[in-house]
Each structure stands twice: as C-alpha cells, then as structure tokens.
N, C-alpha and C positions, 0 to 999 in steps of 0.2 A: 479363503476370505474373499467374499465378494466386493465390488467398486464399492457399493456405498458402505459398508464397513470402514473398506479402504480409510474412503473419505472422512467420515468420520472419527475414524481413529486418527487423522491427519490433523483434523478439526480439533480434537483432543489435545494433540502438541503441540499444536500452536494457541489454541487460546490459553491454555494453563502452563504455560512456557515451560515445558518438562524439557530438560535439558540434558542432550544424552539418550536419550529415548528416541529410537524409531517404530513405524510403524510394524517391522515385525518383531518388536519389544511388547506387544501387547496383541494377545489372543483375542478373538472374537470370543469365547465362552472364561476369559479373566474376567472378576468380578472388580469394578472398577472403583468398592469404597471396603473399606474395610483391609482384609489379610491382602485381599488384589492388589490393584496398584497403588492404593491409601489414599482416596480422594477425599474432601470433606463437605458437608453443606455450603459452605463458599466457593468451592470447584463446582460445586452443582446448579448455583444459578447462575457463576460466570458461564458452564458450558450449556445450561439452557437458552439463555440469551444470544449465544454464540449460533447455538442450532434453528431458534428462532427465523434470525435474520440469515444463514444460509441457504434454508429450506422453507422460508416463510409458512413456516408452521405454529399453532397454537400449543403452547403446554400449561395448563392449566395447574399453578403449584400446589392449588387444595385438591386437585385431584388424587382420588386413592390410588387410580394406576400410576402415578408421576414415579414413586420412587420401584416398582417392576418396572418402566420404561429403560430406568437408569443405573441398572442391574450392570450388565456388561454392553459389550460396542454390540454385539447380534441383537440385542433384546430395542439398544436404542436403533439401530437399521429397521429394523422389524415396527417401531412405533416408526417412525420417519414416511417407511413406505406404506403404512395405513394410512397415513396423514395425507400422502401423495394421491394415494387410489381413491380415497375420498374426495378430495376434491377435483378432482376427474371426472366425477360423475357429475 
C-alpha cells in the first residue's frame, strides 16, 4: 500500500467513524460497498466531501466515472492522483 492509499484509507476511518477498524483492516483492492467493507450511498458522499476538502479536488456526483472512482481505496488513489497531475499542469 502506497502513502496516499495510506491516507486515504485513514481518511475512510475517520470520516465514517468505523470503530475497530485500522488501516491494515482494509486492502487497497477491498471493494468498499457491497460484500467489501459494506459502505452505503451516504458513506459515499460523506467520504466525497471528506476527499473534496482534503485534496481539494472536484468530484462530480453525475459523473459516470464517480461510482469506478469509488470502487476500492487503489481505484480512489488512482482518481485522487489524476486530479493532482492535472492540475499541475
């Protein structure tokens, strides 16, 4: 698992107060709604908002990519740091 994985899977327990859950409680290729860790569409736009403002990043919720974004913590690292390298440029 990479830092921003890391991070964000950090960002994951604390904003949805999982209790008992550490970071190496959750894979980076766990799928993070459903059989995975059972998240729901109100875990999903507390931790959009949550990702928003730590990364000052746009997520667009009518976007088709939104819910592959939010697949597992790799998928959401992986949109994070396109969002970064984009506005880099």
């Amino acid at each position: 698992m990479n830092d921003l994985q890391q991070e964000i899977t950090q960002l994951i327990i604390d904003t949805l107060n999982l209790e008992d859950v550490t970071v190496a409680d959750i894979p980076p290729e766990q799928p993070l709604f459903g059989e995975g860790l059972g998240l729901d569409s109100v875990d999903a736009l507390e931790l959009a908002l949550a990702l928003q403002k730590r990364y000052d990043i746009r997520i667009a919720s009518d976007s088709k990519d939104a819910r592959q974004h939010f697949t597992t913590v790799a998928s959401l690292a992986a949109f994070v740091q396109s969002q970064r390298d984009a506005c880099a440029k």
